[in-house]
C-alpha positions as CSV (number, residue, x, y, z in Angstrom):
1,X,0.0,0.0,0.0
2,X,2.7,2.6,1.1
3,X,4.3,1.6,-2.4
4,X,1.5,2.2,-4.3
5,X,1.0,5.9,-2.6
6,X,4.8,6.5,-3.6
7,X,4.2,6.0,-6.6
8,X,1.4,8.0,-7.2
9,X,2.9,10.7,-5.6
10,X,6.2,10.6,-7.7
11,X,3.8,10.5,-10.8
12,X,2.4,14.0,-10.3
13,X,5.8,14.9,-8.6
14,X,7.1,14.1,-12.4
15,X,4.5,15.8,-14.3
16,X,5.0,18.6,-12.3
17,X,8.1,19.2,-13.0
18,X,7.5,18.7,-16.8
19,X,4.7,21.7,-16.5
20,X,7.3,23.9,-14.8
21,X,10.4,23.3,-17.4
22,X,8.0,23.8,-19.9
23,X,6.9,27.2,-18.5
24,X,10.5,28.0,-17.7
25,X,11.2,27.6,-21.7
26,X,8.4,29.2,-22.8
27,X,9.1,32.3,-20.4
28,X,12.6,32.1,-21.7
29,X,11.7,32.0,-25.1
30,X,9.1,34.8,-24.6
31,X,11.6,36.9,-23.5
32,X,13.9,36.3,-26.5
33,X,11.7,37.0,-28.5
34,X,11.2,41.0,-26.9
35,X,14.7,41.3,-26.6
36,X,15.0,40.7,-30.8
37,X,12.3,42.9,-31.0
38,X,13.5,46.1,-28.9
39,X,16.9,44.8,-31.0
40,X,14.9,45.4,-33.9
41,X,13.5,48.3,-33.4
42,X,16.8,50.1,-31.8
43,X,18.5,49.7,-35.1
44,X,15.7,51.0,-37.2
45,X,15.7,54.0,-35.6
46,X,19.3,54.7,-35.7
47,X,18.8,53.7,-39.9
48,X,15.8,56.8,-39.0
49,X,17.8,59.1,-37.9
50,X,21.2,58.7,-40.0
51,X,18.4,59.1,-42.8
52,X,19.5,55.9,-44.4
53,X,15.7,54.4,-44.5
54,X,17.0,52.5,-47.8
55,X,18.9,50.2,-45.9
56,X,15.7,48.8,-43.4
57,X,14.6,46.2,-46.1
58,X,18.5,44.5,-45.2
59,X,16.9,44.2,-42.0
60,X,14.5,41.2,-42.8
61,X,17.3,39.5,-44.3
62,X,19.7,40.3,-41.5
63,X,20.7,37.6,-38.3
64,X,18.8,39.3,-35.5
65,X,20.9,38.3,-33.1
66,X,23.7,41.0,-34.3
67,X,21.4,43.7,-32.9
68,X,22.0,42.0,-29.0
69,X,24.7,43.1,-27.0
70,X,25.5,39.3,-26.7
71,X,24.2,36.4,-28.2
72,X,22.2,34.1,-26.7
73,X,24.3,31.1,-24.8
74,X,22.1,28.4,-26.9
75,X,22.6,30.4,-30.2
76,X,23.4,27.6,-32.7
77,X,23.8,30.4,-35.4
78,X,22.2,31.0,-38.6
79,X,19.5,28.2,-40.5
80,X,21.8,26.7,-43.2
81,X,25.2,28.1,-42.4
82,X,28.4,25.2,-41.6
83,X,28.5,25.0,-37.9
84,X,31.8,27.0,-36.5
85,X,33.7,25.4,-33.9
């Protein structure tokens, strides 16, 4: 019996913790996401006020990740590109 209530209890403990990590990546990823964004918008207004509007349609073909300070610790770098080691 005091088995069986173990094991219960380790079941939810375990998909607890799986509801958690989950929020803790999407939080993470959330966050990312309005840090590219402020990135984003940060270098189209210095394009704005250098009057260089010309050069915002780079911008969609840019790595966002050039606009961050520092890059992201699991940045594996740009879709289709050789991994650098």
């Amino acid at each position: 019996m005091c088995i069986c209530i173990i094991a219960v209890l380790a079941t939810v403990l375990l998909n607890r913790f799986a509801f958690y990590k989950e929020m803790a990546e999407k939080a993470a990823m959330e966050s990312m996401v309005r840090i590219i964004k402020t990135g984003l918008q940060i270098r189209l207004a210095e394009l704005i006020v250098t009057n260089r509007q010309g050069e915002a349609a780079a911008l969609e073909v840019d790595d966002p990740t050039q606009w961050l300070d520092a890059r992201p610790a699991n940045y594996g770098g740009v879709y289709g590109e050789p991994l650098k080691r």
